[in-house]
C-alpha positions as CSV (number, residue, x, y, z in Angstrom):
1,X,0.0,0.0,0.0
2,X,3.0,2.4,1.1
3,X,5.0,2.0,-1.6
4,X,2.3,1.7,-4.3
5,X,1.8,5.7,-3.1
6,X,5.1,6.4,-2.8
7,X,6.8,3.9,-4.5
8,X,10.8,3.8,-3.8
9,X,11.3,7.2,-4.7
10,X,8.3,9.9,-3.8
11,X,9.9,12.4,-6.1
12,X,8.5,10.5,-8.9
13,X,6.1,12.9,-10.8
14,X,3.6,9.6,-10.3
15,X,4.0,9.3,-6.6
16,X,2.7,10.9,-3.4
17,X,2.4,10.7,0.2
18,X,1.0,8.3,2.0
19,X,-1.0,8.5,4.9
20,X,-1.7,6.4,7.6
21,X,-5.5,6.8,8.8
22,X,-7.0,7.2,12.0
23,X,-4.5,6.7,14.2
24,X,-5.6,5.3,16.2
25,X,-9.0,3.3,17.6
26,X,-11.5,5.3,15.1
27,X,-12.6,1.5,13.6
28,X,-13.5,0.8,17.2
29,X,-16.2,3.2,18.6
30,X,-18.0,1.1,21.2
31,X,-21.2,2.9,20.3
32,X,-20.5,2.0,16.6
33,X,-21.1,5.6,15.7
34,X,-18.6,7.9,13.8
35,X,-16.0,10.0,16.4
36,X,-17.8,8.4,19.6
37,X,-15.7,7.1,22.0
38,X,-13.3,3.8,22.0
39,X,-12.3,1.9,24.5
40,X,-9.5,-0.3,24.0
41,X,-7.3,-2.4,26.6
42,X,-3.6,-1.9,26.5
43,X,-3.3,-5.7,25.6
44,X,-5.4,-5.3,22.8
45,X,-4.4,-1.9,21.4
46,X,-0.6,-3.3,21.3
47,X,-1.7,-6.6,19.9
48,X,-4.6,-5.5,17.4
49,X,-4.6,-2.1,16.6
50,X,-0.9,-1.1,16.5
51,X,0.7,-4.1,14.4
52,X,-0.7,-2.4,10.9
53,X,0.8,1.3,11.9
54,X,3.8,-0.6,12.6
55,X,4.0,-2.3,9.3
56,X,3.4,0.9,7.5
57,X,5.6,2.8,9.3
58,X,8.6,0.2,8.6
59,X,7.4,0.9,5.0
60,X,8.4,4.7,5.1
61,X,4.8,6.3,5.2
62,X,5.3,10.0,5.6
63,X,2.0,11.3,7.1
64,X,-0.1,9.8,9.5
65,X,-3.6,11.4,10.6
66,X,-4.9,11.7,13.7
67,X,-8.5,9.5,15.0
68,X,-10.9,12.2,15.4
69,X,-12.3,10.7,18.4
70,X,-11.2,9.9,21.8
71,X,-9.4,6.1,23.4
72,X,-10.0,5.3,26.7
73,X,-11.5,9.0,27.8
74,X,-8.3,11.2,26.2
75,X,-8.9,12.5,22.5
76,X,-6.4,11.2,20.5
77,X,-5.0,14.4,19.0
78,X,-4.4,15.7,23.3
79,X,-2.8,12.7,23.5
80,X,1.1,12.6,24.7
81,X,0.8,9.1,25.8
82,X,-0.1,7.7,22.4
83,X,1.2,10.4,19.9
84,X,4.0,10.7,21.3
85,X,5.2,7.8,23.8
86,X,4.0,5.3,21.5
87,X,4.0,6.7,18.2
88,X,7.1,8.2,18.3
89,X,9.1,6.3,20.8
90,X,7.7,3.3,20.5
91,X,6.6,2.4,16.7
92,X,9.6,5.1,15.6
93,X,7.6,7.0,13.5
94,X,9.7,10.1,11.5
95,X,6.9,11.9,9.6
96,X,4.3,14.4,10.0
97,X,1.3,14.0,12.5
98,X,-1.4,15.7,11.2
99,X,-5.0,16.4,12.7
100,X,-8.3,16.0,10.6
101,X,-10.4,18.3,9.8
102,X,-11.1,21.0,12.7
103,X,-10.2,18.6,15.1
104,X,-8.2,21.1,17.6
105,X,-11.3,23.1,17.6
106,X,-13.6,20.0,18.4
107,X,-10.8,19.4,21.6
108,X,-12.7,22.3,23.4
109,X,-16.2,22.8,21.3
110,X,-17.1,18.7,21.4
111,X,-14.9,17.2,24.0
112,X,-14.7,19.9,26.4
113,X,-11.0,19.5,27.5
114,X,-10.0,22.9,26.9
115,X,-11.9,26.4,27.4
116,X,-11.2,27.9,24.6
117,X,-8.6,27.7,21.4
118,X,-5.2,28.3,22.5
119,X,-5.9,25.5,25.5
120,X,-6.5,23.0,22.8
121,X,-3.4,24.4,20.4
122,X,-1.6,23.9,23.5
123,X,-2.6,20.5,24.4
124,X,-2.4,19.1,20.7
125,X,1.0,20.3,20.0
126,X,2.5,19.5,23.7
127,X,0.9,15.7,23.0
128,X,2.9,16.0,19.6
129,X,0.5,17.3,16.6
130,X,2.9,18.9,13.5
131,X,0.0,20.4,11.2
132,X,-3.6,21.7,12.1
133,X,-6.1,21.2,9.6
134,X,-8.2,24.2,10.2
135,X,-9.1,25.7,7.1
136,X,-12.1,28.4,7.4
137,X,-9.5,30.5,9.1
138,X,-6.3,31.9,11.2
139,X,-7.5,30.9,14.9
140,X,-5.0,27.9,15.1
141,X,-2.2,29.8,13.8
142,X,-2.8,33.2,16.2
143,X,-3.1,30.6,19.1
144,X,0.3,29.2,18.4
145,X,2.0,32.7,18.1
146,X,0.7,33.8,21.0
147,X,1.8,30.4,22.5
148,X,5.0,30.3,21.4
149,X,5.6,34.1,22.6
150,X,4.6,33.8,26.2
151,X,6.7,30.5,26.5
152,X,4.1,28.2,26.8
153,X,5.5,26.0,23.7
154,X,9.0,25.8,23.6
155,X,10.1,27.4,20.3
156,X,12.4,24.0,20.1
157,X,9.2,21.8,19.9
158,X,7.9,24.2,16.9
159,X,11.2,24.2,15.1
160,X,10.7,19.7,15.1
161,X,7.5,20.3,13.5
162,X,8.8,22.8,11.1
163,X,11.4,20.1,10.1
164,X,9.4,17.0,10.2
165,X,7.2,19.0,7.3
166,X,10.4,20.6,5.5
167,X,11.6,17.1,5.3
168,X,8.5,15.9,3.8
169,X,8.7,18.2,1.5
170,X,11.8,17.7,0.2
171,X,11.2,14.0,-0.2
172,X,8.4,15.0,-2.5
173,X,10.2,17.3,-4.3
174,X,7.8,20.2,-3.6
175,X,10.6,22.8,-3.8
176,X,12.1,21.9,-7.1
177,X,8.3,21.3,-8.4
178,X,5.7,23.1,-6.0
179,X,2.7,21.8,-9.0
180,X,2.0,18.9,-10.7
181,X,2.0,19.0,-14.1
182,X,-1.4,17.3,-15.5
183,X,0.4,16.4,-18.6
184,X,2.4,13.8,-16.2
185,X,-0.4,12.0,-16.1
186,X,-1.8,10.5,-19.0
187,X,-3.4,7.5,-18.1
188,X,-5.2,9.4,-15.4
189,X,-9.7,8.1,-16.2
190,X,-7.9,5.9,-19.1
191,X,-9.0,2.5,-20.6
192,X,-6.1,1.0,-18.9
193,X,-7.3,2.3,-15.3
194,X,-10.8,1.2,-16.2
195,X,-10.0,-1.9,-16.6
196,X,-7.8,-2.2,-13.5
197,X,-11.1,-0.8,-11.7
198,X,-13.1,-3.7,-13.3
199,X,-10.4,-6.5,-12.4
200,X,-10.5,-5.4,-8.6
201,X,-14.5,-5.0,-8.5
202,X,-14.7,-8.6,-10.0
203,X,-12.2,-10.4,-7.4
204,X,-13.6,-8.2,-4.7
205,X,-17.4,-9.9,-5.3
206,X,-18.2,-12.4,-2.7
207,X,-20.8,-15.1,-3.2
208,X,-22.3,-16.3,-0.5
209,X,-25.3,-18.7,-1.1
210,X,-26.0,-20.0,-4.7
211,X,-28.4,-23.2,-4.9
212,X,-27.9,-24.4,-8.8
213,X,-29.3,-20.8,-9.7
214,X,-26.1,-18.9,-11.1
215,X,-24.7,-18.5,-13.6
216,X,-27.7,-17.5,-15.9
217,X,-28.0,-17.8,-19.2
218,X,-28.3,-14.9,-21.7
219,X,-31.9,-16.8,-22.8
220,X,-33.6,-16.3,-19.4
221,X,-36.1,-14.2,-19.0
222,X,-34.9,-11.7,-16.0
223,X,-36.3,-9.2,-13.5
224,X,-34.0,-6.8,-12.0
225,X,-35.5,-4.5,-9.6
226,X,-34.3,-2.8,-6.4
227,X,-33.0,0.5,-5.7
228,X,-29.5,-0.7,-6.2
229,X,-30.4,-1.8,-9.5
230,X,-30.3,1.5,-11.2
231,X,-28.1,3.9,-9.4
232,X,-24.8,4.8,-9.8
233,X,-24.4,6.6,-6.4
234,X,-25.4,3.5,-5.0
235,X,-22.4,1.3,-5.9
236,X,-19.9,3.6,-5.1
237,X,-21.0,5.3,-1.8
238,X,-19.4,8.3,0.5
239,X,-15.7,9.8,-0.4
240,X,-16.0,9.0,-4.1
241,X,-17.0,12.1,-6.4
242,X,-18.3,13.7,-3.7
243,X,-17.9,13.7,0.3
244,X,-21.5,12.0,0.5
245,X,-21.3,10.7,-2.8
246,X,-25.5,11.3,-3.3
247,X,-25.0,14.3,-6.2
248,X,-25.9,12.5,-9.0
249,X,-24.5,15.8,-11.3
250,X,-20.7,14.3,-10.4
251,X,-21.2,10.7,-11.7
252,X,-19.2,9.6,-14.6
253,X,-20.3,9.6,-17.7
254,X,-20.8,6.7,-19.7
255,X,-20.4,3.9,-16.9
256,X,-23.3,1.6,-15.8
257,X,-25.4,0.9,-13.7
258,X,-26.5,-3.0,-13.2
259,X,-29.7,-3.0,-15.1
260,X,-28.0,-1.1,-17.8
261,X,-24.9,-3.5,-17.7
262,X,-27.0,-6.6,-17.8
263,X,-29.3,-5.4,-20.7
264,X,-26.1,-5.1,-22.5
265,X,-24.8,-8.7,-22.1
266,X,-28.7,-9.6,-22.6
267,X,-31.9,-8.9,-24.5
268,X,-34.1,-10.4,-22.2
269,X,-33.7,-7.9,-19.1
270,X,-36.3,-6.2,-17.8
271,X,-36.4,-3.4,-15.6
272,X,-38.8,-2.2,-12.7
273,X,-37.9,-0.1,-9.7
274,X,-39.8,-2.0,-6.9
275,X,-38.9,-0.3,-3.9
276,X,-36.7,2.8,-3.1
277,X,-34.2,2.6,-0.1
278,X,-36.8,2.7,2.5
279,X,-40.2,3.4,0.3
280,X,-42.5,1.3,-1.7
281,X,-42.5,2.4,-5.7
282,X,-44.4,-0.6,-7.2
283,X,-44.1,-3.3,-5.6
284,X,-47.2,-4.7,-6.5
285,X,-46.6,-4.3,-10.1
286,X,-43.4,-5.4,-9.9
287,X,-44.7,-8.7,-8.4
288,X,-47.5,-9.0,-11.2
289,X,-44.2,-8.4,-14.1
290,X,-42.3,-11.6,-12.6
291,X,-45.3,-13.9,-13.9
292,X,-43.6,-12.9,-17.4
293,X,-39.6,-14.0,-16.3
294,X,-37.8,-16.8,-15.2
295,X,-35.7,-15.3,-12.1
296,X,-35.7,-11.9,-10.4
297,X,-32.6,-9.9,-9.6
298,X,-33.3,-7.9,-6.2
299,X,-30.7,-5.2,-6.1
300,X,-30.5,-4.0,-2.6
301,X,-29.1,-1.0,-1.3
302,X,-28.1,2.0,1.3
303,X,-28.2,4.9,0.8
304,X,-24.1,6.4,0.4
305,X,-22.1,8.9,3.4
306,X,-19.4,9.0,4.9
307,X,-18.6,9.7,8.6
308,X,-21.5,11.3,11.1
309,X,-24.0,11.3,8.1
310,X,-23.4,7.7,7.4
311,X,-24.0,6.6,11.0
312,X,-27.8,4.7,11.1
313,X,-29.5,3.3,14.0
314,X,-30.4,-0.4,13.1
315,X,-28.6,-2.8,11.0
316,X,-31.3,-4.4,9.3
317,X,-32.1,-3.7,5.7
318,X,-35.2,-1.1,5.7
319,X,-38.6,-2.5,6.1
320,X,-39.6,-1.6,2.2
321,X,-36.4,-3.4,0.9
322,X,-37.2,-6.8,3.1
323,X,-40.9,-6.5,2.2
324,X,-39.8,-6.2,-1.7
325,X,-38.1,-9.4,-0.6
326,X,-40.9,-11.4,0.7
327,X,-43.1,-10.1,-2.1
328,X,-41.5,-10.9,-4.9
329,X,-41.0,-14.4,-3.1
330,X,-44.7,-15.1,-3.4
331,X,-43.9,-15.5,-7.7
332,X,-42.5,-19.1,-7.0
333,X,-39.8,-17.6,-8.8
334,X,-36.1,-18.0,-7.7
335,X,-34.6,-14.8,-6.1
336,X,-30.6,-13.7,-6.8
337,X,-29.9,-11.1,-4.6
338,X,-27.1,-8.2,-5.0
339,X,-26.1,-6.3,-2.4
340,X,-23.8,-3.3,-2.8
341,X,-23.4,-1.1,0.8
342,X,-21.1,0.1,2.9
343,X,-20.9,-2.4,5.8
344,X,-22.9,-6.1,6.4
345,X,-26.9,-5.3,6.2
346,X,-28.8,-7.8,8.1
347,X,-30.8,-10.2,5.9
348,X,-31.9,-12.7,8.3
349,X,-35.3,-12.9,7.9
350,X,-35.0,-12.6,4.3
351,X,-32.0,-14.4,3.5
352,X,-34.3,-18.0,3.5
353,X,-36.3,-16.6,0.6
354,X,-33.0,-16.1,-1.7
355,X,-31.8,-18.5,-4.0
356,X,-28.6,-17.1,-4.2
357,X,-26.8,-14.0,-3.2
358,X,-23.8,-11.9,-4.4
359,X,-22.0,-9.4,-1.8
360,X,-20.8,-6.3,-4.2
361,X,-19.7,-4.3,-1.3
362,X,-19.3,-0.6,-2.7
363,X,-17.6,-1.7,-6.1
364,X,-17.3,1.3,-7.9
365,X,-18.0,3.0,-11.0
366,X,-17.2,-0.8,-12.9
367,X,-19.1,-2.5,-10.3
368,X,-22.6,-2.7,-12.7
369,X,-20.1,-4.4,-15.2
370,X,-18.5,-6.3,-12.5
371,X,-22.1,-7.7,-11.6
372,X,-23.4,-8.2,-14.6
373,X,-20.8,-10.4,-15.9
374,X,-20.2,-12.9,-12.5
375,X,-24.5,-13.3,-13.2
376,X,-23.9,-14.1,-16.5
377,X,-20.7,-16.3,-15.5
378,X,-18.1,-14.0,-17.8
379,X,-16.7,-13.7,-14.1
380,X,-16.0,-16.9,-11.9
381,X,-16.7,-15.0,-8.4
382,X,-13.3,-15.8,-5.7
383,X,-14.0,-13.2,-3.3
384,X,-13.8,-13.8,0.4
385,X,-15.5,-12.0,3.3
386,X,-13.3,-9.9,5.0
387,X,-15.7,-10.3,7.9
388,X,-17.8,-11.8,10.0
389,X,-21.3,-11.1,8.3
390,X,-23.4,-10.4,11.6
391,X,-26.6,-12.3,12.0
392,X,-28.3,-10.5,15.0
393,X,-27.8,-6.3,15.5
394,X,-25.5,-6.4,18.6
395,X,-24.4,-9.4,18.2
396,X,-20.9,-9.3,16.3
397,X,-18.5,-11.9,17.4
398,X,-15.6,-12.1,14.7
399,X,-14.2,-15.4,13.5
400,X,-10.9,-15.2,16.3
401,X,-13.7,-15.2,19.3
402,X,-12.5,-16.5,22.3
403,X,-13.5,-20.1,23.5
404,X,-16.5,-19.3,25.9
405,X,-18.3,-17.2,22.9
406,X,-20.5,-19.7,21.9
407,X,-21.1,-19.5,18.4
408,X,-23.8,-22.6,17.4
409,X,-26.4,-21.8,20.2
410,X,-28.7,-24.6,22.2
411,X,-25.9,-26.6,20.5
412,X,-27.4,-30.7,20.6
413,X,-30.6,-29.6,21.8
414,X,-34.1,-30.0,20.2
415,X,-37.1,-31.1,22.1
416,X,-36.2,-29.1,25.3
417,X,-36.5,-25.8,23.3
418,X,-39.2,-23.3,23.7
419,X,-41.2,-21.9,20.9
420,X,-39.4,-17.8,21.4
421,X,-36.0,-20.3,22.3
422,X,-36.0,-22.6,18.6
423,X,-36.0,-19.2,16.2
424,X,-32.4,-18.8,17.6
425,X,-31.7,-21.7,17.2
426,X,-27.8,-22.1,15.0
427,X,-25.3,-20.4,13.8
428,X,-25.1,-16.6,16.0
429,X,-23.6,-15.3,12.5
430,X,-24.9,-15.1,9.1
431,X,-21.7,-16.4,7.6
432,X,-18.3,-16.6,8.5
433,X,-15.0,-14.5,7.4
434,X,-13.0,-16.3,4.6
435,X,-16.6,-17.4,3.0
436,X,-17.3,-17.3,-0.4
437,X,-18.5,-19.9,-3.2
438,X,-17.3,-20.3,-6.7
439,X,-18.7,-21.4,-9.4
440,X,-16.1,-23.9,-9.5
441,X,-16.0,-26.7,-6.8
442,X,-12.2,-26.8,-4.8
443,X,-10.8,-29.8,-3.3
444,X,-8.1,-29.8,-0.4
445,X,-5.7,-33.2,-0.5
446,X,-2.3,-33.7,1.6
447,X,-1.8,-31.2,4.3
448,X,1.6,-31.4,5.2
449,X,4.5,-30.0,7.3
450,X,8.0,-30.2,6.7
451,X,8.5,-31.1,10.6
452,X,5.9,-31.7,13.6
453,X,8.1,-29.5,16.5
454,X,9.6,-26.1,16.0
455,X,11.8,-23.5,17.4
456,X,10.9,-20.2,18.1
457,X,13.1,-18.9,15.4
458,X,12.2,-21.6,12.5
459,X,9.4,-21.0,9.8
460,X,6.2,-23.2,9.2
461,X,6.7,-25.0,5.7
462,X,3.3,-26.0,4.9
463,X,2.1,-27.6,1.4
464,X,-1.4,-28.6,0.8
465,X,-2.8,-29.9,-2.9
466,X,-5.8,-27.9,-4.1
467,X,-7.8,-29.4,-7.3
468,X,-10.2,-27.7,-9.1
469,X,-13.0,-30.3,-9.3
470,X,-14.8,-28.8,-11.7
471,X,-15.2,-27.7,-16.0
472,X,-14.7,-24.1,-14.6
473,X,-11.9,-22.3,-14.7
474,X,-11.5,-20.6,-11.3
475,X,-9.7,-19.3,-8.3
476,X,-9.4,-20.0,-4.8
477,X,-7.7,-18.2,-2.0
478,X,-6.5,-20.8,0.4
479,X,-6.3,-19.2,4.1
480,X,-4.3,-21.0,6.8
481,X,-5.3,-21.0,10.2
482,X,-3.7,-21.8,13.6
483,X,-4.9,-22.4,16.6
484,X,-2.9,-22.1,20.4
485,X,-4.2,-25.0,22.3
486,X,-3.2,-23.3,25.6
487,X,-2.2,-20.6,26.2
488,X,-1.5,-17.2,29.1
489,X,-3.8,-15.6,28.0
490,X,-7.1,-17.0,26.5
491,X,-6.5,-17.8,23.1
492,X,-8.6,-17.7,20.4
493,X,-10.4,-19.7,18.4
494,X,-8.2,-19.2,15.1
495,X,-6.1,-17.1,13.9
496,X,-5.4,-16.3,10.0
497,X,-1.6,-16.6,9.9
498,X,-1.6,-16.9,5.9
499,X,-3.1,-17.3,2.3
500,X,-2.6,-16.7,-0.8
501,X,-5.0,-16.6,-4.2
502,X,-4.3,-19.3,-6.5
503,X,-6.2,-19.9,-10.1
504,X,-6.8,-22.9,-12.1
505,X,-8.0,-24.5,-15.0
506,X,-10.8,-27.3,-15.0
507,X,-9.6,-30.1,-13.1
508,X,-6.3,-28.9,-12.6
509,X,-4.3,-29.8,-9.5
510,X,-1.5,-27.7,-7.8
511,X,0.5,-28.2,-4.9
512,X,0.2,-25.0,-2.8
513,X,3.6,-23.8,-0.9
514,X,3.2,-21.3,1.9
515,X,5.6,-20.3,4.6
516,X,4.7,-18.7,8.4
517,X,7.0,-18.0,10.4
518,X,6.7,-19.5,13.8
519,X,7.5,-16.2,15.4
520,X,4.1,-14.6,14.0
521,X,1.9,-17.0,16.7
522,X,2.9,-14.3,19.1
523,X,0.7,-12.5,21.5
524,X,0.5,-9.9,24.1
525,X,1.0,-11.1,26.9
526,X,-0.4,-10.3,30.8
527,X,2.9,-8.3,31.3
528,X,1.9,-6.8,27.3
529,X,5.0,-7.7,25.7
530,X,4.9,-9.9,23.0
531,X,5.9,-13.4,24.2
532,X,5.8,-16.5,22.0
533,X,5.0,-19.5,24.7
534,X,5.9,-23.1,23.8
535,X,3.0,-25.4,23.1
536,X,0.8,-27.7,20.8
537,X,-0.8,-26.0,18.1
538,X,-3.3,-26.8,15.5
539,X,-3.3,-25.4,11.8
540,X,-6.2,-25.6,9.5
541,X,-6.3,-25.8,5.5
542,X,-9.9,-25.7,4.1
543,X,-11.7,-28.7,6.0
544,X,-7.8,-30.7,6.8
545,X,-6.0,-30.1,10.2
546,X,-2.3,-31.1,11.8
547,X,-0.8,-30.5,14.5
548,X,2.5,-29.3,15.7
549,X,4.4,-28.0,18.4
550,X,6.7,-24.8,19.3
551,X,9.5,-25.4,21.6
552,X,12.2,-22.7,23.3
């Protein structure tokens, strides 16, 4: 990621610099609400949340921006301990700390740590902040004068935030060229980039649940409906054209949305709205028009933000989008469903009445394209959830839960259930992260290690054979897992320690090399240092497991 933005030299009229965002707990509001508080354990902070920063840093990222909201009751951007104890000291970070937008203002106006401006210039650049982003005016830069003059910023601690931002700049060559030249960029909205957009939106598609219903064929008769199914705002969400990305005056022209991708690829497509986001259109209609197809293609949807505009209170598709569902289910006719939003949308009461179901995420201004041609089977989907897709609002236990969170609940038990008890009855999530289907069928053979015990400082040699068992050409991303038998500190369930994406043709069989090494099983442990304790282990391959051990 680092060096595809900077590459090895940020001069480069192509490169820029990266930056590392929100550092660091803004991913973890405990209210799930954007810029509300976080509260993470020291264990877990050093074991979770810092490892990617880390890796980044190590990479040379020049910039890193500061979490707008608050860990553990201290706003990030007032904080000394984290900006500059740990981020500094710690993870040996070089470059510029900057804040988001207004975010020393928000230390007095919304957290109320300060009285006034120049308390909160004073706090952010004391806890180690290089460069206010306070554009509608001067009031961060009179606060720091006036600061700096009566002593109560040392002019020394201004002068390694001048440098830290001189130095940046010279890396990017900002003095010798101050603007880019346009003309340095000519593949900039290309064919070329198009098509790289496409690729990504077609690996990226996950599908989920398909009984014998995709791929279609260009000679059935199809529904699509949905308010996904004609919007290109909808597939590419907040922080695209625009902040919100809802002005439909910035989408690009020429691109497609899915009804108008599929018609293309097919002349038996037709189109009916159905339902907005959270109102009935026709529904009714829409039900009577199935009669006349073969399957119906429910596009659902959200409606696209980004931060405190995006926040909602429920996770559960809107009423008129599940009741498009259920009505359209009443045609006898099979249901694929296409979801393109910005995080999981519970579809448990609906998910029954769907014969399959394709997870577009936000896939861009290719992703109609993208959709159309994985229904159609021009595209083999591979893509993998990069979650846990929640089953229940409030319930979100991720795939390395700890032993006593029970995931298969009333577990063995049948006549004993209530009525309320049996509708809970299973899996606590919808489906679990690594999922996806293919239209191909993979096969795992011959798990093997190169040895059974290790040393702390050896590497895991693992080779497994994976066979397409199938006429499909198609690709597979096999995922190794290990699990600590016993451990300090509770371990978890699993832990992905590896994978990599492998393709191939029908029937074709390839023996799969990956290497861990055995230092990367290490945790945090209770004094939080990273310890790696001896012990059994178990690692996982598709549906075949070993075991192994880790001596000092």
């Amino acid at each position: 990621f680092v060096k595809g933005y900077q590459g090895e030299d940020p001069k480069h009229p192509q490169k820029e610099a990266a930056c590392l965002k929100h550092y660091v707990g803004y991913s973890f509001p405990l209210s799930g609400k954007d810029r509300t508080p976080t509260w993470i354990p020291d264990r877990m902070l050093k074991e979770y949340f810092l490892p990617t920063f880390k890796t980044a840093i190590d990479e040379g990222a020049l910039s890193i921006m500061v979490n707008s909201g608050e860990v553990n009751g201290i706003p990030v951007h007032a904080s000394y301990e984290l900006l500059t104890k740990v981020l500094r000291d710690e993870l040996g970070f070089e470059g510029i700390i900057l804040t988001d937008w207004e975010d020393i203002i928000k230390l007095y106006k919304d957290h109320h740590i300060a009285a006034n401006m120049k308390e909160a210039v004073l706090l952010a650049i004391n806890a180690g902040v290089d460069m206010s982003m306070t554009p509608n005016d001067y009031s961060f830069n009179d606060a720091l004068i006036e600061l700096v003059k009566e002593g109560s910023i040392k002019e020394s601690r201004l002068d390694e935030s001048v440098r830290r931002i001189l130095i940046a700049k010279e890396k990017l060559g900002l003095f010798e060229t101050p603007y880019p030249n346009f003309d340095d960029f000519p593949k900039f909205g290309s064919k070329e980039h198009a098509l790289q957009s496409l690729q990504a939106a077609k690996e990226a598609i996950t599908l989920v649940k398909n009984e014998n219903i995709l791929p279609l064929s260009t000679s059935t008769k199809i529904l699509v409906t949905g308010p996904g199914a004609n919007s290109l705002n909808y597939i590419n969400g907040g922080w695209t054209h625009t902040w919100q990305g809802d002005e439909t005056k910035y989408n690009t022209l020429g691109k497609n949305t899915i009804q108008e991708a599929l018609k293309l690829l097919s002349p038996n497509v037709t189109y009916m709205e159905g339902s907005g986001l959270d109102t009935n259109i026709n529904t009714s209609e829409t039900l009577k028009e199935a009669e006349n197809h073969d399957v119906i293609v429910v596009c659902l949807a959200e409606d696209p933000a980004a931060e405190g505009p995006a926040d909602i209170n429920v996770l559960d598709f809107p009423k008129a989008q599940q009741n498009l569902v259920k009505e359209l289910h009443k045609s006898g006719k099979p249901i694929v469903v296409v979801s393109t939003t910005a995080r999981p949308r519970i579809m448990r009461e609906i998910e029954p009445l769907m014969n399959a179901i394709l997870l577009a995420y936000l896939p861009g201004d290719e992703g109609g394209t993208a959709i159309a041609e994985t229904i159609f089977g021009l595209n083999n989907p591979s893509g993998k959830l990069p979650f846990t897709y929640p089953k229940y609002q409030g319930l979100n236990i991720t795939y390395d839960h700890k032993h006593t969170e029970k995931i298969n609940r009333f577990l063995g038990q049948t006549s004993s259930l209530s009525e309320y008890d049996a509708q809970f009855k299973g899996l606590v999530y919808q489906w679990n992260f690594g999922y996806g289907l293919s239209y191909s069928s993979f096969k795992y053979t011959e798990l093997k290690l190169d040895k059974k015990s290790y040393t702390q400082s050896d590497t895991l040699k693992i080779e497994v054979t994976l066979t397409n068992d199938s006429d499909i050409e198609g690709s597979e991303v096999v995922q190794v897992f290990c699990s600590d038998l016993v451990a300090s500190v509770t371990p978890s369930v699993k832990r992905l320690r590896g994978f990599e994406k492998i393709k191939l043709k029908p029937n074709e069989s390839k023996r799969v090399k990956l290497d861990i090494p055995v230092k990367e099983l290490a945790f945090v442990g209770i004094e939080n240092e990273w310890i790696l304790e001896s012990g059994d282990f178990t690692l996982s391959v598709g549906d075949l497991k070993t075991n192994f051990s880790v001596n000092e």
